[in-house]
N, C-alpha and C positions, 0 to 999 in steps of 0.2 A: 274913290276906291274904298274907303273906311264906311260908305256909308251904302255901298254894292254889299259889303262883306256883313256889317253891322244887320242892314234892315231886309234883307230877301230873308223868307222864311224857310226854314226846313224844307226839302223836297219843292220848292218854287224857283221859276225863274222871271228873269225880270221883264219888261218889254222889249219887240225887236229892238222896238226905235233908238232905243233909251241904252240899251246894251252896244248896239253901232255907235254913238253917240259920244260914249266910254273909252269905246277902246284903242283908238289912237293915240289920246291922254295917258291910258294905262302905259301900253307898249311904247312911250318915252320915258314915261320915268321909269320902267326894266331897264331902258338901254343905258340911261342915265347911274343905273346902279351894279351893272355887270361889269365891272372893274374888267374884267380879263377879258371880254369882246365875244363870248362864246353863246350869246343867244341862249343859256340858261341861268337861272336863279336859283341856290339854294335855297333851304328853309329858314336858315341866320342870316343870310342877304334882304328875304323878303321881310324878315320882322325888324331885319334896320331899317328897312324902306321904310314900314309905316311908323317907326318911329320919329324919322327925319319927318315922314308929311305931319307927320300931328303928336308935335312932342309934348303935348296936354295931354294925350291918353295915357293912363295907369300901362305901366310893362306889363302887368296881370292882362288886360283887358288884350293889348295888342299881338301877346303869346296864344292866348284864346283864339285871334283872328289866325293868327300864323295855322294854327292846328283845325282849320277849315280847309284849308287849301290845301294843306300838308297833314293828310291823318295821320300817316302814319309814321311822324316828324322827323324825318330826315327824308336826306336827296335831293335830287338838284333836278328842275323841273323845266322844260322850254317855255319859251315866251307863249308860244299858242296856247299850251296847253294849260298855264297860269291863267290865261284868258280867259280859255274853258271853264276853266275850276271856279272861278270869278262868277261867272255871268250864268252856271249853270250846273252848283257846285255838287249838287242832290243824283246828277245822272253821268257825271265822270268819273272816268274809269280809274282805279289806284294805279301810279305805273310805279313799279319796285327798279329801284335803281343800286347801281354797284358802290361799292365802295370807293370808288376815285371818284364818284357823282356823274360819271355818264349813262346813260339811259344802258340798263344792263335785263334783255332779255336772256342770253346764255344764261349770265349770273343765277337768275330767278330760276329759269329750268333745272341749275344744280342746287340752290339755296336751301328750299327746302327737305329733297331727299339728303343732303349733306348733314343736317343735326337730325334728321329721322330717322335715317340707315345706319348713321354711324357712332348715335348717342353721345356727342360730346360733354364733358361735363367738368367745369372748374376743379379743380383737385388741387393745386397748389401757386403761392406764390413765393417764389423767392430774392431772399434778400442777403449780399455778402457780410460775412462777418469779419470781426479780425483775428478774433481767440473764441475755439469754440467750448473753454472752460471756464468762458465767460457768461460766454449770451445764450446757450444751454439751458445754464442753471437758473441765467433769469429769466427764461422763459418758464420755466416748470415751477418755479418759487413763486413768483408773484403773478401768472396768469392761468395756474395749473394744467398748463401744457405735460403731453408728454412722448419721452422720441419714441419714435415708431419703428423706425430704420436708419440704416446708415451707411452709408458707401464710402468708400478710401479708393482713391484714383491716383497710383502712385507715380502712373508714367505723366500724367494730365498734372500730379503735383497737388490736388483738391479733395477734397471730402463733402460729401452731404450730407446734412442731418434734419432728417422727416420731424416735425415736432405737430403732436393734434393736439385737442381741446377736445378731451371726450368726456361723454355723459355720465353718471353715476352708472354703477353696473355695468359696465361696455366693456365689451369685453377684447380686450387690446393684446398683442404682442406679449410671450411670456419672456421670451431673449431677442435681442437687438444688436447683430443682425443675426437674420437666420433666416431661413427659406420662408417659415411661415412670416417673419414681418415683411418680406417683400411680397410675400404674394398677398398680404393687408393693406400694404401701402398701395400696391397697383390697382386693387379692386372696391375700393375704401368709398363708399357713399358720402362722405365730407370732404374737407377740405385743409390740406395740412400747408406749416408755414416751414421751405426750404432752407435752409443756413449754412450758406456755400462759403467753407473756408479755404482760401490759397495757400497751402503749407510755406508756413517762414513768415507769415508778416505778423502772425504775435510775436516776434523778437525783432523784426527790423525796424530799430531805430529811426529810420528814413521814412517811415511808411508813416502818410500822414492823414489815415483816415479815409473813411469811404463818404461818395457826400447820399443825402438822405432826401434831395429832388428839391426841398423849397428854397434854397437861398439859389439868386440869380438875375439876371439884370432886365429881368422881365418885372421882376418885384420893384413893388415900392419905395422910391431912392430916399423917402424919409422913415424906412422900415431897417430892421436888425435882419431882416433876409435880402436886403438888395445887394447885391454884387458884381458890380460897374462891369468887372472883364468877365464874367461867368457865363455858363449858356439860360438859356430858356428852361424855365420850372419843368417837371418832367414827376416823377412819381409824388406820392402824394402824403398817403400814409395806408397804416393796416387801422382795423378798429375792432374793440371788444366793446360787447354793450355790460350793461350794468344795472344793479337796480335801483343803485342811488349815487350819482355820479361823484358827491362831494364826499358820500363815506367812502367809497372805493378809492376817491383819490386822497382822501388824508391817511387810508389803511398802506397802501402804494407807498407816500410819502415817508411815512415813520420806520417803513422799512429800507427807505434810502436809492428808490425810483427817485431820479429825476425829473423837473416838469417844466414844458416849456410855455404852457401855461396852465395857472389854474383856474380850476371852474368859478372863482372869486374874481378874477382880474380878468380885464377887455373888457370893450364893450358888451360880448354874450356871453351873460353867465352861464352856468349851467356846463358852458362847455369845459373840457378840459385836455390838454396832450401831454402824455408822459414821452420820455425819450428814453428809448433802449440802450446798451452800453455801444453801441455804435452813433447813436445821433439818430435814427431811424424814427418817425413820431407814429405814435400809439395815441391814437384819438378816445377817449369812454364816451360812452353812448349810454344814452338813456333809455332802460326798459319802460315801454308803454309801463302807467298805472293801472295795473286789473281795477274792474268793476269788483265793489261789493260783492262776494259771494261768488266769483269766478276764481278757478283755481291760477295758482301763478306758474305763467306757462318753463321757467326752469331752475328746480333747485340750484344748480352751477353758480359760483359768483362769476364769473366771465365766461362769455363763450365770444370765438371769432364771426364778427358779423358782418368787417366791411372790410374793402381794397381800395384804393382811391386813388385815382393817375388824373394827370390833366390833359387834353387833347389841344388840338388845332384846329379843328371844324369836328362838332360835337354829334351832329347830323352822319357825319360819312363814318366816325366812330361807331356810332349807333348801329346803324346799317350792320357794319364788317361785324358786330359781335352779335346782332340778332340774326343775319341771315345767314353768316358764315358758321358761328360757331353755336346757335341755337340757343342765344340767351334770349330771354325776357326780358322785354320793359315792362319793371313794377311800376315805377314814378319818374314823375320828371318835373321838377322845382327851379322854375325861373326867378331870378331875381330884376334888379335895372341893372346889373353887369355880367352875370352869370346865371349858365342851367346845369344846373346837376343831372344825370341821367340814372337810374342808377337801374340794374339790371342783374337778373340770377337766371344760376340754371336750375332749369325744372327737369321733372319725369313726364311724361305724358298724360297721365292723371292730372297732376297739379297743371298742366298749363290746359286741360280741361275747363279745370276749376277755374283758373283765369279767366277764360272767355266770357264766367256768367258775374264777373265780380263788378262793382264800380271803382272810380278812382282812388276813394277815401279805402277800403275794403283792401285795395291792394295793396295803398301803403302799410296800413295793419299788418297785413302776410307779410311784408317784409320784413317789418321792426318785429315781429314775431319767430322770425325764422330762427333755427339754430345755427344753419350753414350761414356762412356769409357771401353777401350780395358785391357786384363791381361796381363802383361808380366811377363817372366817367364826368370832369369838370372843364366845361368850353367855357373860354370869355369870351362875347361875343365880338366880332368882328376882328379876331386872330386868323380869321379862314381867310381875307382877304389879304392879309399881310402876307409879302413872300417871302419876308426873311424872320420870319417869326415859325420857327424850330424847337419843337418839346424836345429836350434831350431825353433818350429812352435808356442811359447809366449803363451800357455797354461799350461804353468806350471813354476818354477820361473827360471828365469822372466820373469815377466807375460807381455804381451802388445797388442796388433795385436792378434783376436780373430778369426775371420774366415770370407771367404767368403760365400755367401747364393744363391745359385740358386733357383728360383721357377717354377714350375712342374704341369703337368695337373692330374697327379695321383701318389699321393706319392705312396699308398698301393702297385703299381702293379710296380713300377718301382724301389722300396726296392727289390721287390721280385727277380726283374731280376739285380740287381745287388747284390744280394746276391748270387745265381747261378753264377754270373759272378768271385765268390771269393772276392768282395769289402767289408775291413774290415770295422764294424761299431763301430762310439762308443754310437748311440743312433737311434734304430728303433722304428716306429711312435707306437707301442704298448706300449712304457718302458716311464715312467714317467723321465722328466728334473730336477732336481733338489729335488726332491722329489712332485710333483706339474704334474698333468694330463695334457701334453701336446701333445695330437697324434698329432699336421697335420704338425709336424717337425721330421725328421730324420738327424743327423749328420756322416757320413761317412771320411776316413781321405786317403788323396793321397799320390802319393809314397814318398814323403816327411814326412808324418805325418801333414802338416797342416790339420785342421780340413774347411769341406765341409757343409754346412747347407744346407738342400734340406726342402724347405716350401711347402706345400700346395697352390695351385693359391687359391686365392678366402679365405687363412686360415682365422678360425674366434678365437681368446684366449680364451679357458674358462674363463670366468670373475671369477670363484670363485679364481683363482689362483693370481689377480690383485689387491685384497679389501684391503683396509688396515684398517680396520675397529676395530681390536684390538687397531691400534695408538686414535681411534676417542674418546674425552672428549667430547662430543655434549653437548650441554644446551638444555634441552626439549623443543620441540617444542608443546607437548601436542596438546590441541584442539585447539589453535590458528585458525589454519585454515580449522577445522570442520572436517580430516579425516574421514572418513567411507568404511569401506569393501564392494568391492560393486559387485566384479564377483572373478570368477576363470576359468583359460582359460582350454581347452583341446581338442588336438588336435583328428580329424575326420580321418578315411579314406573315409567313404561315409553317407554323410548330410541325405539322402533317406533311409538309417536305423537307423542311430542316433538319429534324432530327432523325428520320429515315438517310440524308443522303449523310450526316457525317457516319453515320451506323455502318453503310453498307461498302461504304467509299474508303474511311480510315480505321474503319475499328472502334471506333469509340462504343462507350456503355454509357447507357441514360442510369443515374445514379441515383436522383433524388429529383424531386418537383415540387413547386410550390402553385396553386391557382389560389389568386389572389381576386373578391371580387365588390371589394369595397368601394367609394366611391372616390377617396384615393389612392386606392391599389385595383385599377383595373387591368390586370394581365395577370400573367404568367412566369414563371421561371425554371428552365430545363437545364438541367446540369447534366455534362457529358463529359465524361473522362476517358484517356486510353489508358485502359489495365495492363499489365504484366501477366504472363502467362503463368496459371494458376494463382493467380490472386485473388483471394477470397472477397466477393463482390456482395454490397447486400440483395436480397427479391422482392421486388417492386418498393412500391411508397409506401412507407412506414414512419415507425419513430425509429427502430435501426437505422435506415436508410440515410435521415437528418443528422442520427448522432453521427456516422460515418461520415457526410459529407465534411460537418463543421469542425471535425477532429484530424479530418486526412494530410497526410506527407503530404502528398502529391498536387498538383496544378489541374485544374478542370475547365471547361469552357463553359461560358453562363449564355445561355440563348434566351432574350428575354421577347415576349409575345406580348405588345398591345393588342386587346380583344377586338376583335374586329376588322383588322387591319387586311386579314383574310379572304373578306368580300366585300371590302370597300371598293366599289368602282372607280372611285377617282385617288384612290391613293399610289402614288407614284414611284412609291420603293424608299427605299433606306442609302443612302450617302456611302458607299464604300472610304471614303477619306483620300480619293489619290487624283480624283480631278479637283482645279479650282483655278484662280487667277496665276498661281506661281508654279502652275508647268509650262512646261516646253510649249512656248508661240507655234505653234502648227501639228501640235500633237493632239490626239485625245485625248489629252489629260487637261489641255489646255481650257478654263470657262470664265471668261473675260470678267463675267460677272459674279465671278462664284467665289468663293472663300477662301483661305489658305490653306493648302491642305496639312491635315491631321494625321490620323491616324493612318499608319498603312497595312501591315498585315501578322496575319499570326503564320507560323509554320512551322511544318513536320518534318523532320528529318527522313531518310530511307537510304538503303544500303547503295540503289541505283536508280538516280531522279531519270533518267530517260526511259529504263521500264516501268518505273512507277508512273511513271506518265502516260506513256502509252496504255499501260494496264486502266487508268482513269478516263483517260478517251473512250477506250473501247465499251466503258460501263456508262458511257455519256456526258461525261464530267466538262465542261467548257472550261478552257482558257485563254487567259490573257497573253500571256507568253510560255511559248511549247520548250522542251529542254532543249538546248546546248550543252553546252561544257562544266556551263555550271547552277546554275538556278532554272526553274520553271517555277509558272506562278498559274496555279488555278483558279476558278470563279466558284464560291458555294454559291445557293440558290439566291440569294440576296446580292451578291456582285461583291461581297469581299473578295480580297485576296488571301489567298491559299500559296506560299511559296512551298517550293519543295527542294529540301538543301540536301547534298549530301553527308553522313556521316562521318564523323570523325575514324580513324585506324583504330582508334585504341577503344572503340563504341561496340562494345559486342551485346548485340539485342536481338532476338528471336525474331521479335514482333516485327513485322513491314514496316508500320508507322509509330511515331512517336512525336506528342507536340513537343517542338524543340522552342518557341521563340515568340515573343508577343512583341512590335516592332512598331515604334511611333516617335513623328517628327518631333523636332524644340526648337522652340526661338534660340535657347544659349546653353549648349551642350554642357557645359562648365557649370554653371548655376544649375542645370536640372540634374545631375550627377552629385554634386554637395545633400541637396535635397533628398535625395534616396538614400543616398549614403550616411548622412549623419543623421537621418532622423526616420529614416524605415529599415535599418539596417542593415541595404546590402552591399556589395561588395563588386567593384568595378574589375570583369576577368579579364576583356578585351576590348581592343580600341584599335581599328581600323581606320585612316586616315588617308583619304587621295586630295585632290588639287581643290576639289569644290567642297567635298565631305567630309564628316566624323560621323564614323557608327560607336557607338557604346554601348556593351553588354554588361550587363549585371546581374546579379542573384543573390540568393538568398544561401547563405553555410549556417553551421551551427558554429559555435565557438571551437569544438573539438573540430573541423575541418581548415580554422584560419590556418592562414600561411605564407608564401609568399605567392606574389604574382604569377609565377608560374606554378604554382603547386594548385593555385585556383583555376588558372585555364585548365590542367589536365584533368581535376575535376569538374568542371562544367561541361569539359568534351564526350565524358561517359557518363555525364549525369542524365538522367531519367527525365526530371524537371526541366520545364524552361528557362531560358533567357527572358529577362528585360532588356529591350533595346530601343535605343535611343537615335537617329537620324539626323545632325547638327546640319544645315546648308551653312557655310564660312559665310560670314559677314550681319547674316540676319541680326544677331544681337545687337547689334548698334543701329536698326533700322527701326527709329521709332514707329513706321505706318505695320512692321512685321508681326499680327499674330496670328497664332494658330486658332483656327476652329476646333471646337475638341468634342464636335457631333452632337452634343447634350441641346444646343437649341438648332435652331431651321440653318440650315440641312440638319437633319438628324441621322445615325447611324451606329459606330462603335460607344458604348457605355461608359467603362471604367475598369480598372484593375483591384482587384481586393487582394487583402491581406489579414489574416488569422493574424492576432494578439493575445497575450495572457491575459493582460490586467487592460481593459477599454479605458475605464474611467481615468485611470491613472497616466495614460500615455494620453488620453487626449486632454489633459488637464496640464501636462509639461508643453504639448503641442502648443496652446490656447498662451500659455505663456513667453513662446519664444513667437510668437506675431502668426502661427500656420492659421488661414479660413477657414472656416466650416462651412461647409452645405446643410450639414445635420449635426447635431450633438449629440449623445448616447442616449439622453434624457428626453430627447423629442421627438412627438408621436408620429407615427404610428407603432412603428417597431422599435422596440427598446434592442441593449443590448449590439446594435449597429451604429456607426459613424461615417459624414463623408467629409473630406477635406479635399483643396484644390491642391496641385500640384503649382508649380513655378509659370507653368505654360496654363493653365486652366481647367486641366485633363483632374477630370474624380477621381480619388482614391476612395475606397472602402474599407471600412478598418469592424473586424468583427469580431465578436469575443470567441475565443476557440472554447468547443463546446457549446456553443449555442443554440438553444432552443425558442423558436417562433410559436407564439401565443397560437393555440391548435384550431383555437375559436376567429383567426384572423386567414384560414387558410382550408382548403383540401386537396387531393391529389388532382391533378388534370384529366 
């Protein structure tokens, strides 16, 4: 065999005779070596064969042999076609096999368009911490790291904190968090390091540590990592390269890094592991020596350049990360016990560039890289063992969480790797923790480490991040003058929207804003119902703006994505009333839809049965026609339009009047404290039956406070709307219960604003008693605006009254 593979030349094959001759010799010692009876051979089976036949050959020489047969070194091959490759290695065909090592044509059919169409790309690895005012700061102090983003999971009980390693000049994150560092973090061309804390175990006493992959009973019983009852070695380390391994780690050291070995001590010098305040090892790596007179490729003292896990068959790993997830093999370094693999994601240019490079060439590009590459360490002849099990640290002992590729389309690239057989343990449909998470999916490799596949561009539902049960607030009350002053909702097309509230309810187009930067691509239509003889401003002006942002009154915000008009495949806007938690055999009923949100805004009128009819006969569609007591209209988009009767004591000229802006909550109780103690308004009514709580609110001056009833009778002749509130009994204790609140897919209703005196100064008390932000006053585009989440995830808008938009960011429509 050694001497079939050693002496045929390139592109030759050998004699018939000589070949027949061979091959019943060969095809025993396959049979002799396929421990499991399945009539094929991996590519670490075949190089322990020729190990056992000629254990005088160099492991170098015998890896060489292996990668004849096996170019494209991994998978698992049949007896014949081992033959083939043998006796005739110059004109047989490559056959791409799957990731468990069966002959996998599907696989191949999806493999390639799967990292082509959907750009996977390493993006992060995470690892648990115990205190994140710990391991934070020592990541930023001694490897200048720094956080990107941050999330707080307070029903999930966890936090993550984004940490990079960026370039000089790079221009990062100006607040953390904020919309712009999430949408940095999701869209991020490098690769950042996760630090997932479980709130409470920096104080539990009991809590003994997270383990960090190398101590285990796989290890060396005359080593300080063997551990008689432990599992199977499993993650590995992270690594920064360096440009001088021993100054870096005596500069480390004197600043009181720990090390678990240095680059002095062991057999290999040079090398060295620090340990993080977890025990986690941080390998330095040597930066290539520039040539004389070549520039040195980075100012940085550290950048992240490696991940390191250890496999079970090094082969079938290979495979799942190059043909699943589109990584590259740079290199792959055999030793006489082990091969390192190790592998990056590219762009399509650079694995251009790969194609024309040779071995030595790619190692270069590696140890050159900024980003960091995976490595992947097989001992050989662990694929044969069956009770030889890498623990992948999600489950105890826990440590090392997962790596995260992001993706141009999750939806469509679950799909093709579900066809492909890739086991999941989390598709972008199925809730994280009990918490609405679609634009992640977790998948797990042939190891069992787990795989996070994000969404590019993913945005967190914010109801999943409030921690708003933790919030004591001290009322902010009227301080600062609150007032309900719009409610947004989203258009498909401006040229029927605001014709049919015009001709339908009355309403006046007030002000407009066309917005057409690249991100502010729409529109925004304000509509108000005046009072008869009320001085209105004429057309889009600067009056116009000052009146809007100074008005009493409540207005309706119609906002217009450009486009959305003559999109042919654009499919409408979410009214908020179907989803999984209506009625089983209603039309509200969508098995797979969301929780519904929002439900509807409405007008008051003297008499909902001839306001009704009167809107029929002008064409108006609805959902439910009058009764005795509500009717509920459709505008052109499929909100809902209710139409209430008037209050006795409501005397108003006008037909119509917006009377009510109306949306569900997980805990009527908690989203009520939140309005009230910290936007100032005032709980008038509270309707209660067997299943429900309605709660209305508003907005008084201090000269209007009173008692309970003195405020229903004024909200019953008030002009302005109601906030109302929709409780179903029980929700609040149902941890899988939240609301969708339209801002991501389904999209639909926007958010509620509210006119403030002083911005800066209310969202500075806010920031301090625990409220989120979307926006801060200070961050671009538009100054002078703020967005915060509600208890349920629903936006608020918080605006400076009087306010003026940069005239240079906008025109009239």
């Amino acid at each position: 065999l050694l001497r079939r593979l050693g002496n045929v030349p390139a592109g030759g094959a050998p004699p018939p005779a000589m070949a027949s001759a061979g091959t019943e010799a060969i095809l025993a010692q396959f049979r002799r070596a396929d421990a499991r009876g399945v009539g094929q051979l991996s590519s670490a089976q075949f190089e322990v064969l020729l190990r056992k036949l000629a254990p005088d050959v160099p492991p170098e020489r015998t890896a060489e042999l292996r990668a004849v047969v096996f170019p494209d070194g991994c998978g698992r091959l049949p007896f014949d076609e081992l033959v083939r490759r043998i006796f005739c290695e110059a004109s047989a065909e490559k056959a791409p096999l799957n990731h468990s090592g069966a002959p996998a044509e599907e696989v191949q059919r999806t493999a390639g368009p799967i990292f082509t169409k959907y750009r996977p790309r390493l993006q992060h690895c995470m690892l648990r911490i115990r205190d994140p005012r710990v391991s934070v700061p020592f990541y930023e102090r001694h490897f200048g790291m720094q956080l990107i983003h941050k999330y707080d999971f307070p029903e999930m009980k966890c936090s993550s904190y984004f940490l990079e390693r960026p370039r000089e000049k790079q221009k990062m994150p100006e607040s953390v968090p904020s919309t712009a560092s999430e949408r940095y973090t999701w869209r991020m061309e490098g690769c950042a390091l996760e630090l997932r804390h479980n709130h409470g175990r920096e104080s539990d006493p009991d809590f003994k540590g997270y383990w960090n992959g190398n101590t285990g009973r796989d290890a060396a019983e005359s080593s300080d990592l063997y551990w008689e009852s432990g599992p199977v070695r499993g993650f590995r380390h992270i690594a920064f390269s360096v440009d001088d391994v021993y100054v870096a780690s005596a500069g480390l050291e004197s600043n009181g890094v720990r090390f678990q070995k240095r680059p002095t001590e062991g057999r290999v010098k040079g090398l060295a592991v620090a340990l993080d305040p977890d025990g986690y090892w941080i390998q330095l790596l040597q930066r290539d020596s520039e040539e004389e007179g070549e520039e040195v490729p980075f100012p940085e003292a550290f950048n992240l350049s490696e991940i390191m896990m250890r496999v079970k068959d090094g082969p079938a790993s290979l495979q799942f990360y190059r043909d699943i997830l589109g990584m590259t093999l740079m290199a792959e370094k055999p030793t006489s016990e082990l091969t390192n693999y190790f592998l990056m994601s590219l762009d399509e240019s650079e694995r251009q560039k790969v194609g024309t490079l040779s071995q030595d060439e790619l190692a270069q590009m590696l140890k050159k890289a900024w980003r960091p590459h995976l490595g992947l360490t097989h001992r050989r002849g662990t694929e044969e063992d069956e009770s030889f099990r890498v623990h992948g640290g999600n489950s105890d002992p826990m440590g090392f969480g997962h790596l995260g590729f992001l993706v141009d389309d999750l939806e469509g690239m679950c799909a093709d790797l579900e066809k492909a057989g890739i086991k999941f343990v989390k598709k972008p449909k199925d809730d994280l923790g009990g918490a609405p998470i679609r634009d992640v999916a977790f998948i797990v490799d042939p190891d069992g480490y787990e795989v996070e596949l994000v969404k590019r561009a993913m945005v967190m539902p914010p109801e999943v991040l409030l921690p708003y049960t933790k919030i004591a607030a001290p009322p902010l009350g009227l301080k600062y003058n609150p007032q309900m002053q719009h409610c947004t909702l989203r258009i498909k097309d401006p040229a029927v929207s605001v014709p049919f509230y015009q001709k339908n309810f009355g309403m006046k187009l007030i002000h407009a804003y066309k917005f057409s930067q690249a991100e502010l691509n729409f529109s925004l239509y304000y509509m108000e119902c005046p009072r008869k003889a009320q001085n209105l401003p004429e057309g889009i002006s600067v009056e116009s703006e000052r009146y809007l942002w100074t008005l009493e009154g409540c207005v309706l915000e119609l906002r217009h994505e450009h486009g959305t008009e003559s999109d042919p495949n654009f499919k409408g806007y979410w009214s908020g009333n179907s989803g999984r938690d209506g009625a089983e055999g209603s039309k509200l009923h969508i098995k797979d839809g969301p929780v519904r949100g929002f439900r509807h805004i409405a007008f008051s009128v003297d008499n909902v049965r001839a306001a009704s009819g009167e809107l029929e006969r002008n064409g108006v569609r609805f959902h439910k026609r009058a009764d005795d007591g509500a009717a509920i209209a459709l505008d052109p988009d499929g909100y809902w339009i209710a139409l209430v009767p008037r209050e006795r004591d409501a005397k108003f000229e006008e037909p119509f009047n917006l009377t009510e802006v109306m949306m569900r909550v997980k805990d009527g109780r908690r989203t009520i404290k939140f309005y009230k103690d910290l936007l100032g308004m005032s709980l008038v009514l509270e309707r209660t039956s067997t299943t429900f709580t309605n709660y209305f609110l508003m907005t008084f001056s201090e000269a209007q406070s009173g008692t309970k009833q003195d405020l229903r009778t004024l909200q019953a002749t008030s002009w302005r709307p109601a906030l109302g509130f929709a409780h179903k009994h029980g929700t609040e204790d149902d941890e899988k219960f939240h609301i969708h609140t339209s801002n991501t897919d389904p999209m639909g209703f926007g958010h509620v604003g509210f006119l403030v005196d002083d911005l800066e100064m209310i969202c500075k008390e806010l920031a301090q008693v625990g409220v989120q932000f979307l926006k801060k006053p200070s961050d671009p585009p538009v100054g002078g605006i703020a967005f915060i989440y509600d208890p349920d995830g629903y936006q608020v808008e918080l605006l400076q009254r009087g306010l003026t938009i940069d005239p240079g960011l906008w025109s009239p429509p």
